[in-house]
N, CA, C and O of each residue as an XYZ file, in Angstrom:
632
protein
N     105.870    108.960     95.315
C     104.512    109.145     95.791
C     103.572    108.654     94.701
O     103.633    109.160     93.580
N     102.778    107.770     94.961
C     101.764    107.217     94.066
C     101.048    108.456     93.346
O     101.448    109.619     93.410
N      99.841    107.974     92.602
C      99.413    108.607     91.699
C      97.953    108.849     92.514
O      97.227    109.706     92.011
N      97.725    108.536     93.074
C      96.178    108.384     94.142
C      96.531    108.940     94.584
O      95.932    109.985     94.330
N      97.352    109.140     95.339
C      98.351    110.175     96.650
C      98.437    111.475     96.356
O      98.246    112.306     97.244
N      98.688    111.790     95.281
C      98.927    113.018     94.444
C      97.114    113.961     94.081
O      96.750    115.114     94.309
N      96.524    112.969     93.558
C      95.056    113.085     93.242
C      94.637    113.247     94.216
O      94.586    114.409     94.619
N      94.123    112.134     95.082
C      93.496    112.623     96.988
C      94.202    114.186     97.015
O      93.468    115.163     97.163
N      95.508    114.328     96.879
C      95.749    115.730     97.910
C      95.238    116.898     97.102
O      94.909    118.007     97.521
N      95.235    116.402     95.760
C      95.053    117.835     94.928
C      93.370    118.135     95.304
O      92.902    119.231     95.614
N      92.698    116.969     95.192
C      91.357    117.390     95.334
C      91.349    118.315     96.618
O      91.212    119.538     96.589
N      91.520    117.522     97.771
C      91.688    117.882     99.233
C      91.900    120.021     99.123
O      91.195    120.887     99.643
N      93.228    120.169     98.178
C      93.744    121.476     98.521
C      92.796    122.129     97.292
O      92.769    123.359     97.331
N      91.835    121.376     95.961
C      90.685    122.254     95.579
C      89.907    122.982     96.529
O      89.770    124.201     96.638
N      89.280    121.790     97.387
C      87.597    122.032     97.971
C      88.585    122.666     99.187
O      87.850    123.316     99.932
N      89.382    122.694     99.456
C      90.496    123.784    100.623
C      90.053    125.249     99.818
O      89.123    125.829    100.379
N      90.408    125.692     99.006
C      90.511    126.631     98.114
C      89.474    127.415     97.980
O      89.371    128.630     98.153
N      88.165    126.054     97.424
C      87.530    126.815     96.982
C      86.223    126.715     98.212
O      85.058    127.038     97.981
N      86.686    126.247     99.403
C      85.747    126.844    100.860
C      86.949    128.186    101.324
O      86.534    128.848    102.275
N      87.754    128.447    101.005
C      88.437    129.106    101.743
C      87.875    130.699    100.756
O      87.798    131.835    101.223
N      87.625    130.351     99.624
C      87.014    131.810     98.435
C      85.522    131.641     98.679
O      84.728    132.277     97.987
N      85.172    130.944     99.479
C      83.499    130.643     99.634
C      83.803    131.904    101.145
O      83.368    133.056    101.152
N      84.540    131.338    102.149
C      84.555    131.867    103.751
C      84.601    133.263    103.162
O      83.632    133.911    103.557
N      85.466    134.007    102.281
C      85.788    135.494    102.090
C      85.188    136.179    101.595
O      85.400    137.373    101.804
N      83.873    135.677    100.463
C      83.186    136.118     99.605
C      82.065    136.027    100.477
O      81.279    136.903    100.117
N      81.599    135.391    101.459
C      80.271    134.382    102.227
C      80.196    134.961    103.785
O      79.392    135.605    104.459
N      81.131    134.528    103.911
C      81.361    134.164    105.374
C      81.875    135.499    106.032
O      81.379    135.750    107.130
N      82.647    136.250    105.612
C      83.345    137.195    105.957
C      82.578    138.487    106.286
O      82.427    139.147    107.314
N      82.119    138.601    104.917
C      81.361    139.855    105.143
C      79.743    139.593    105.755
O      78.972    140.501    105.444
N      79.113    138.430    106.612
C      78.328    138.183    107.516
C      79.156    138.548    108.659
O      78.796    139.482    109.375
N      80.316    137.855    108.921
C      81.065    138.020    110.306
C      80.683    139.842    110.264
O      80.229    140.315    111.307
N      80.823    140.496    109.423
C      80.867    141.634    109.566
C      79.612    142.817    109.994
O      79.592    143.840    110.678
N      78.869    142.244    109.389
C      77.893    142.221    109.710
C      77.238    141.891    111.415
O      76.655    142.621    112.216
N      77.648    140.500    111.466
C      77.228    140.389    113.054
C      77.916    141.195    113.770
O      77.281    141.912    114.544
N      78.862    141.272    113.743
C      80.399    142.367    114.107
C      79.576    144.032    114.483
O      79.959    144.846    115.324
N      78.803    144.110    113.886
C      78.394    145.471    113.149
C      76.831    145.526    114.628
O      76.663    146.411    115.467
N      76.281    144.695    114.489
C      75.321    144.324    115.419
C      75.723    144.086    116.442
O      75.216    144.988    117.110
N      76.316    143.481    117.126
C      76.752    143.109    118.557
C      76.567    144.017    119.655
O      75.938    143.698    120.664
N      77.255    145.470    119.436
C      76.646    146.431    120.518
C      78.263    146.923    120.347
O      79.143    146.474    119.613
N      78.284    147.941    121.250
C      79.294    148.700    121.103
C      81.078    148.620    121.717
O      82.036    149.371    121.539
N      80.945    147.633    122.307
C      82.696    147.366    122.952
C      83.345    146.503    122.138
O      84.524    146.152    122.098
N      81.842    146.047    121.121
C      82.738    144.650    119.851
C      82.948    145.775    118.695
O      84.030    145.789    118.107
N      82.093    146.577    118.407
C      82.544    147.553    117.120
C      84.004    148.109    117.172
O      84.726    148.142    116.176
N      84.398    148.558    118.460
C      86.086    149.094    118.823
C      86.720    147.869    117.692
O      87.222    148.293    116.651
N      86.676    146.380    117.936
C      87.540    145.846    117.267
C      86.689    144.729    115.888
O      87.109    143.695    115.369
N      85.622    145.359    115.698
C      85.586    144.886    114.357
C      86.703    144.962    113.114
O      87.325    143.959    112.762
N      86.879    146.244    112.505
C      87.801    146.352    111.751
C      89.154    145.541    111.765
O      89.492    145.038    110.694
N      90.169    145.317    113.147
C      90.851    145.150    113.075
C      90.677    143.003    112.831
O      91.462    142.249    112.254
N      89.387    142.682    113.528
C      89.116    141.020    113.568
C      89.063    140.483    112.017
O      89.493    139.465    111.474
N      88.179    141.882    111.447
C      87.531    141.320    109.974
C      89.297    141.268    108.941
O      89.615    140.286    108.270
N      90.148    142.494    109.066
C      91.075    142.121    108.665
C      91.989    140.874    109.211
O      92.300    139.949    108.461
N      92.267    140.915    110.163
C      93.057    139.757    110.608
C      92.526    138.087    110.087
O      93.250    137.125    109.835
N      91.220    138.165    110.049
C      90.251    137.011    109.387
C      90.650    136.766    108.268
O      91.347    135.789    107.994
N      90.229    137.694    107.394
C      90.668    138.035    106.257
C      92.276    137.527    105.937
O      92.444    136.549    105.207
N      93.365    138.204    106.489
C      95.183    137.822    106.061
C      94.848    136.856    106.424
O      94.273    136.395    105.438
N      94.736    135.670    107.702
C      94.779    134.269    107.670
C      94.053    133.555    106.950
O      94.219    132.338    107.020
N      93.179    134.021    106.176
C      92.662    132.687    105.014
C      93.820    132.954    103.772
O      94.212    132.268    102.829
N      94.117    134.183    104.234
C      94.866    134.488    102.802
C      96.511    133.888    103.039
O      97.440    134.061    102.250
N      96.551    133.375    103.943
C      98.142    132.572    104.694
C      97.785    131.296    104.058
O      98.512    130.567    103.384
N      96.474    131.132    104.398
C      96.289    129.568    104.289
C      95.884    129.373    102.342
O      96.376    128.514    101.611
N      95.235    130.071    102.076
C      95.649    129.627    100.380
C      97.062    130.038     99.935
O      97.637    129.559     98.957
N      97.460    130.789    100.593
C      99.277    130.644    100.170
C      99.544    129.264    100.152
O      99.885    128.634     99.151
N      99.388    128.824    101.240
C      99.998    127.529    101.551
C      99.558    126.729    100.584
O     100.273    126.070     99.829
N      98.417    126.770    100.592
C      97.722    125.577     99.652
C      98.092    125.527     98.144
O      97.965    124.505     97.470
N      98.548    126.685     97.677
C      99.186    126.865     96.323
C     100.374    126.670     96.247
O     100.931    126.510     95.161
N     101.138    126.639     97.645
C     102.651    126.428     97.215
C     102.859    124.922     97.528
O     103.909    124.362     97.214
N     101.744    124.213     98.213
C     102.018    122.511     98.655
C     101.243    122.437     96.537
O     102.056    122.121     95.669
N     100.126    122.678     96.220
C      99.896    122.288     94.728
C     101.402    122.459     94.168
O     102.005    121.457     93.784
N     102.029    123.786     94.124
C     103.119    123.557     93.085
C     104.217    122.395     93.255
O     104.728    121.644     92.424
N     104.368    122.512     94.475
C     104.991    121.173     94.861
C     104.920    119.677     94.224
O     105.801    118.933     93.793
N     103.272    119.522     94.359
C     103.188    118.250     93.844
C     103.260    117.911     92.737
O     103.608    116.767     92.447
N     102.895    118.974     91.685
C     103.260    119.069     90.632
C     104.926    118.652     90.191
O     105.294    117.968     89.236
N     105.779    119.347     91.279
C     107.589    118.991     91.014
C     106.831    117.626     90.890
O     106.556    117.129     89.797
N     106.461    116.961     92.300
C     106.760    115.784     92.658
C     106.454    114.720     91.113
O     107.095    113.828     90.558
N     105.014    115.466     90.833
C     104.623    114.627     89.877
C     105.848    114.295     88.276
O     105.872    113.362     87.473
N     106.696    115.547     88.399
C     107.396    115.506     87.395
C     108.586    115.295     87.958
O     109.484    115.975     87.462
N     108.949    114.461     88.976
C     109.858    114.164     89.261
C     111.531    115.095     89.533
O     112.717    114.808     89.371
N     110.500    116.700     90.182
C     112.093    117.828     89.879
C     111.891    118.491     91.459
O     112.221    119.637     91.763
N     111.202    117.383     92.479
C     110.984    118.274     93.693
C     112.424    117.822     94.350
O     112.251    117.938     95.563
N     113.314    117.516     94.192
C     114.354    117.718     94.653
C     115.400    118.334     94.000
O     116.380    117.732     93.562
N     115.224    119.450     93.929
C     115.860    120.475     93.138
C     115.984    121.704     93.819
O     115.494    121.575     94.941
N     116.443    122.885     93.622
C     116.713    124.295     93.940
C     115.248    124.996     94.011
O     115.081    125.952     94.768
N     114.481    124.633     93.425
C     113.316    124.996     93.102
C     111.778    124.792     93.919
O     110.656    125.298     93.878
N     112.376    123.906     94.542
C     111.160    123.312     95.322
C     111.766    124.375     96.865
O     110.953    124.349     97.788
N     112.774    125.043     97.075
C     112.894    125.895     98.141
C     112.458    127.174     98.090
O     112.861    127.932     98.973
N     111.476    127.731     96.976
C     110.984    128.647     96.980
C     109.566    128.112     97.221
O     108.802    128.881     97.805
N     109.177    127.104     96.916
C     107.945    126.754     97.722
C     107.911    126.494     99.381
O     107.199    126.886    100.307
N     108.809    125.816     99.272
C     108.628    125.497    100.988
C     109.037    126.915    101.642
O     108.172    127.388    102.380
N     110.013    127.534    101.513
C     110.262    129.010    101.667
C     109.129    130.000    102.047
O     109.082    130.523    103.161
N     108.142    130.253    100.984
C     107.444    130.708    100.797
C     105.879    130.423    102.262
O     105.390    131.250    103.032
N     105.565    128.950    102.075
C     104.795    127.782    103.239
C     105.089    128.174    104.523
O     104.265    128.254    105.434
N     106.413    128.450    104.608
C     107.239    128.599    105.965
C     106.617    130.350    106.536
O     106.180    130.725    107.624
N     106.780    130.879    105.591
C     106.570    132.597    105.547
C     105.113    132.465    106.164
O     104.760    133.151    107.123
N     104.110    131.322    105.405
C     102.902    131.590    105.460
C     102.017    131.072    106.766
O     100.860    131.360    107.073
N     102.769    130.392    107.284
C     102.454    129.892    108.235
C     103.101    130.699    109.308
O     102.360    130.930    110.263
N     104.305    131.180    109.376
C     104.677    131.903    110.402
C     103.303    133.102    110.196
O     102.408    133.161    111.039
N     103.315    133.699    109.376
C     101.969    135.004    109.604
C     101.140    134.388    110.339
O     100.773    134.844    111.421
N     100.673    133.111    109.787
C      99.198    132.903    109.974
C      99.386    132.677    111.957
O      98.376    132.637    112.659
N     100.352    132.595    112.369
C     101.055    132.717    113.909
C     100.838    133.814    114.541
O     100.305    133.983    115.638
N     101.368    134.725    113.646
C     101.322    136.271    114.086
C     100.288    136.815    113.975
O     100.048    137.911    114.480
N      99.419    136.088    113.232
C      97.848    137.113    112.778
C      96.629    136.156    114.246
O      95.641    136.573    114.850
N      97.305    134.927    114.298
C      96.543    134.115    115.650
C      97.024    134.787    116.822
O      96.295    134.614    117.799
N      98.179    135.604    117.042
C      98.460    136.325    118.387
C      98.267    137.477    118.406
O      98.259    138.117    119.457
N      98.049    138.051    117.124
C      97.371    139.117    116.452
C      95.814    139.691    117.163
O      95.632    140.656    117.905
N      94.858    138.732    116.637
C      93.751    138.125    117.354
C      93.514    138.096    118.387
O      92.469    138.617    118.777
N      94.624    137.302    119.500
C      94.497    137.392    121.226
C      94.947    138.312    121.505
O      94.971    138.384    122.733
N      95.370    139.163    121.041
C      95.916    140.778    121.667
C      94.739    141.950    121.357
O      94.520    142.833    122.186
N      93.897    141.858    119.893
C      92.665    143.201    119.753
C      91.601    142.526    121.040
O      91.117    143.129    121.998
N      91.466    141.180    120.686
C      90.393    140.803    121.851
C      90.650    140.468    123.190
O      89.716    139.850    123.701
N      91.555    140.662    123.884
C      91.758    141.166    124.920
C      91.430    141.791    125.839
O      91.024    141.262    126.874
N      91.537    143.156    125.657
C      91.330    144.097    126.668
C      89.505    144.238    126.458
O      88.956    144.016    125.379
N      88.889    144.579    127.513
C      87.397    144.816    127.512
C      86.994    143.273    127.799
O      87.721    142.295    127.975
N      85.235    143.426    127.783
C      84.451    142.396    128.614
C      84.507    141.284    126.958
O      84.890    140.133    126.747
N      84.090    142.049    126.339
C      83.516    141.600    125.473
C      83.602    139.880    125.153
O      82.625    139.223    124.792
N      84.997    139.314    125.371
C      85.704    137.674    125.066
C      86.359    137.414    126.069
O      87.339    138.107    126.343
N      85.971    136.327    126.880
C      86.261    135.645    127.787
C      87.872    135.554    127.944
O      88.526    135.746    126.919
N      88.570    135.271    129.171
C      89.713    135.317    129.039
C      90.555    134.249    128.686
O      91.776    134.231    128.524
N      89.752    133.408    128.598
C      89.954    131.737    128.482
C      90.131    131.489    126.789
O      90.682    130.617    126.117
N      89.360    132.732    126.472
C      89.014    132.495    124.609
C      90.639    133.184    123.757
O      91.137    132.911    122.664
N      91.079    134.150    124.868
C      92.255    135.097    124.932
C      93.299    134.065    124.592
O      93.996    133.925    123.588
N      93.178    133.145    126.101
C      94.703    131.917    126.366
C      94.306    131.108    124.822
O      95.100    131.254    123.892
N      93.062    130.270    124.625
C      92.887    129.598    123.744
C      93.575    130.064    122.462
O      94.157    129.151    121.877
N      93.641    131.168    121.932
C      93.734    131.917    120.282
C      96.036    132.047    121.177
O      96.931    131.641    120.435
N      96.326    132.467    122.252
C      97.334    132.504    122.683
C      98.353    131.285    122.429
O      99.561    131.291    122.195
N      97.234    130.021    122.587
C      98.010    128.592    122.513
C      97.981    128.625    121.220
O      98.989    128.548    120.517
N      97.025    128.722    120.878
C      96.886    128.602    118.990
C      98.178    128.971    118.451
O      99.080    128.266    117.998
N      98.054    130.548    118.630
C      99.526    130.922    117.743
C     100.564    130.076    118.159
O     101.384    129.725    117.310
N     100.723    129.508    119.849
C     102.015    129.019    119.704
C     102.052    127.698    118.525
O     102.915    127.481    117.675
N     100.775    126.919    118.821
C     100.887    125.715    117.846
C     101.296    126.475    116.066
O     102.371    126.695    115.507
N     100.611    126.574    115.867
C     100.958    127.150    114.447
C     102.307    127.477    114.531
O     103.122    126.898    113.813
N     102.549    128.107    115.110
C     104.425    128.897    115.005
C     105.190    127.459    115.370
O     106.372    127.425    115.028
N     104.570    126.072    116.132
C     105.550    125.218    115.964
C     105.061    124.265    114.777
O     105.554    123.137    114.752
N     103.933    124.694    113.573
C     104.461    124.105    112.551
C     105.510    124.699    111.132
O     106.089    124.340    110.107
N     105.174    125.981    112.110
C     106.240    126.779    111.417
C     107.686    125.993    111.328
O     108.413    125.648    110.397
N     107.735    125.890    112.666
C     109.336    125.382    112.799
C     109.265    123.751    112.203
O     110.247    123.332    111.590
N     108.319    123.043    112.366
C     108.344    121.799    111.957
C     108.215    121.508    110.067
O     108.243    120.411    109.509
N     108.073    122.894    109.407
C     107.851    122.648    108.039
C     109.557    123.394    107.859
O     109.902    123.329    106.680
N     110.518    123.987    108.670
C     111.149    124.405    108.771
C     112.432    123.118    108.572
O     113.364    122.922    107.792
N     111.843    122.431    109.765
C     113.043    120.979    110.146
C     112.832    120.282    108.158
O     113.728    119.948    107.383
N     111.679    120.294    107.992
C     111.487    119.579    106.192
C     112.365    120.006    105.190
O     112.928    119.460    104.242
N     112.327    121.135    105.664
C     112.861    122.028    104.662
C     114.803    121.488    104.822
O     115.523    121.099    103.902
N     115.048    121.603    105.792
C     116.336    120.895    106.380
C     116.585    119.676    105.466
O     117.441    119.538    104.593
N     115.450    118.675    105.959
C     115.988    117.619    105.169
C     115.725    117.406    103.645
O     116.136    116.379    103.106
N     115.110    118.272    103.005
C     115.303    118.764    101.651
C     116.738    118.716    101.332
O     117.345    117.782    100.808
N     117.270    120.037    101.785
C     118.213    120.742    101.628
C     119.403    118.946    101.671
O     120.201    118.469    100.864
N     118.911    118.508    103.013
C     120.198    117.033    103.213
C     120.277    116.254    101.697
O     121.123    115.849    100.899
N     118.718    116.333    101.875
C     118.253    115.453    100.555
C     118.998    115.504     99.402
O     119.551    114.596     98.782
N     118.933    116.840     99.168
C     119.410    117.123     97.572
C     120.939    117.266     97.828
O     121.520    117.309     96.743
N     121.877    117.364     98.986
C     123.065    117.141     98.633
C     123.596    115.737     98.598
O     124.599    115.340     98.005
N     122.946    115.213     99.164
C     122.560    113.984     99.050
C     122.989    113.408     97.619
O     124.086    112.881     97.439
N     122.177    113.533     96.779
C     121.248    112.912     95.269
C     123.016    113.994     94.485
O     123.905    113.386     93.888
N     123.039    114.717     94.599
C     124.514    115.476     94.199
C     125.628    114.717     94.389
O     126.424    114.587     93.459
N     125.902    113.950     95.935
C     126.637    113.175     95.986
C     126.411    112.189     95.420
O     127.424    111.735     94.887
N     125.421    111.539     95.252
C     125.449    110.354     94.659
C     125.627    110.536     92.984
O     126.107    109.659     92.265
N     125.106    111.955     92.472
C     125.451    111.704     91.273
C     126.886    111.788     90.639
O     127.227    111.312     89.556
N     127.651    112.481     91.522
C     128.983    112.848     91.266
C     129.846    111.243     91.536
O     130.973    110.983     91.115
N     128.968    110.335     92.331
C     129.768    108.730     92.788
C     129.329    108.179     91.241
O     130.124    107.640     90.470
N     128.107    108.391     90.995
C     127.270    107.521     89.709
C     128.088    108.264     88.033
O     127.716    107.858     86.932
């Protein structure tokens, strides 16, 4: 992987980072606020939205710290190693939540007038997408694993 390649992504998963500590510090506790105002069939599930808000940013800087450590292997040339499966490991974990906290979501807002039922299916499809990049950072992880027995075989031929 080039050296631009590496740079583009790191910046990319900074300003990821540091809008994602902007949304929690900023953003969050307004949601809560409006949350707080709305009238009374949205207060039932404030608490449970503002947390669930809350764990999925916190899925998604998981992620973003375990793709940085990554590139770092990459940059030092040790991401095909034993080591790089506690990152992707870890990515895999974080993204499956961030699944469960999106079906999470279509289940408090649900019942009552308050969110359309359409907004219900929408956050419903969501989790499924997410849970199939679950499985698709899953299949990576696979060919890691090919990878490095791979580079084993070849070193044991070399």
């Amino acid at each position: 992987m080039g050296k631009f390649t590496v740079l583009a992504l790191r910046i990319v998963l900074a300003l990821g980072l540091a809008g994602a500590l902007f949304v929690q510090a900023v953003m969050v506790p307004l949601l809560a606020i409006d949350l707080e105002e709305a009238g009374p069939g949205v207060i039932a599930v404030r608490t449970p939205v503002i947390l669930i808000v809350l764990l999925g940013i916190v899925t998604v800087q998981v992620s973003m710290v375990c793709v940085w450590r990554l590139l770092s292997m990459v940059r030092r040339g040790t991401v095909f190693s034993r080591g790089a499966f506690r990152y992707v490991d870890i990515v895999i974990g974080a993204v499956a939540a961030a699944a469960l906290l999106t079906f999470a979501l279509a289940v408090v807002l649900a019942p009552g007038e308050a969110v359309a039922p359409g907004i219900v299916l929408l956050l419903c499809g969501g989790a499924l997408l997410v849970g199939g990049v679950a499985l698709i950072v899953i299949v990576l992880r696979m060919l890691l694993a090919q990878a490095l027995g791979m580079r084993a075989e070849l070193d044991e031929v070399i």
